[in-house]
C-alpha positions in Angstrom: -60.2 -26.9 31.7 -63.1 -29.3 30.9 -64.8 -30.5 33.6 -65.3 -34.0 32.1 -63.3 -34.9 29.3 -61.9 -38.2 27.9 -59.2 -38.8 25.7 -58.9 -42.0 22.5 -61.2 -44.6 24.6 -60.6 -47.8 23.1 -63.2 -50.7 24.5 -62.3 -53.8 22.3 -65.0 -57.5 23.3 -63.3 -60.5 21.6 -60.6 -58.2 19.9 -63.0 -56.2 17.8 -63.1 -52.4 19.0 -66.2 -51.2 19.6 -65.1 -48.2 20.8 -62.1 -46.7 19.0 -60.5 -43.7 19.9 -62.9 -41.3 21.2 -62.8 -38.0 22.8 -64.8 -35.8 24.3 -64.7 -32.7 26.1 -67.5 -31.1 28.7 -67.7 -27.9 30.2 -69.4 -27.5 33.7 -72.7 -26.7 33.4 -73.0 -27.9 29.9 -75.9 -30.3 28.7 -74.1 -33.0 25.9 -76.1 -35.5 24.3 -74.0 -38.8 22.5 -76.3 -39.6 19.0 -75.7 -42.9 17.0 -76.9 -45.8 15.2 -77.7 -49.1 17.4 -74.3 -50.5 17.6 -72.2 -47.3 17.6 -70.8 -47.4 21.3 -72.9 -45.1 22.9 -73.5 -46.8 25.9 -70.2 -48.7 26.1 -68.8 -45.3 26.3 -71.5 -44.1 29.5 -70.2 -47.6 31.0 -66.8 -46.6 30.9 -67.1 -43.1 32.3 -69.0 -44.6 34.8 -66.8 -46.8 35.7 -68.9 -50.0 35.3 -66.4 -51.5 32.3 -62.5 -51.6 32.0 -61.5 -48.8 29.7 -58.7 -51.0 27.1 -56.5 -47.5 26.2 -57.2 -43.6 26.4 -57.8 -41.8 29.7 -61.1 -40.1 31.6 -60.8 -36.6 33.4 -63.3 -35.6 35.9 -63.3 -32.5 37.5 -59.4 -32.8 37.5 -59.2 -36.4 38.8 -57.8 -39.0 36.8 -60.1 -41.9 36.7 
């Protein structure tokens, strides 16, 4: 079991998706880095696990807690 992993985050502004559909899985312990062009959703996807912005769709798993 990952110890943070996320499943199809959607994040849509003004009914464009900026985020569409990602997922990601971490292991405990392990160092993961998100690398992108300006625009790609990088830190719209930090605010969401976070929990600073709404996710829109998909799910977030932390340490076995649904967030």
């Amino acid at each position: 079991m990952s110890f943070l992993s996320t499943e199809g985050l959607i994040k849509k502004y003004q009914g464009k998706a900026v985020v569409n559909g990602v997922s990601l899985h971490v292991d405990e312990g392990e160092v993961v880095g998100l690398l992108g062009p300006n625009g790609a959703g990088k830190t719209t996807c930090f605010y969401m696990i976070m929990g600073l912005i709404p996710v829109d769709a998909g799910s977030i798993n932390l340490g076995g807690r649904d967030l």
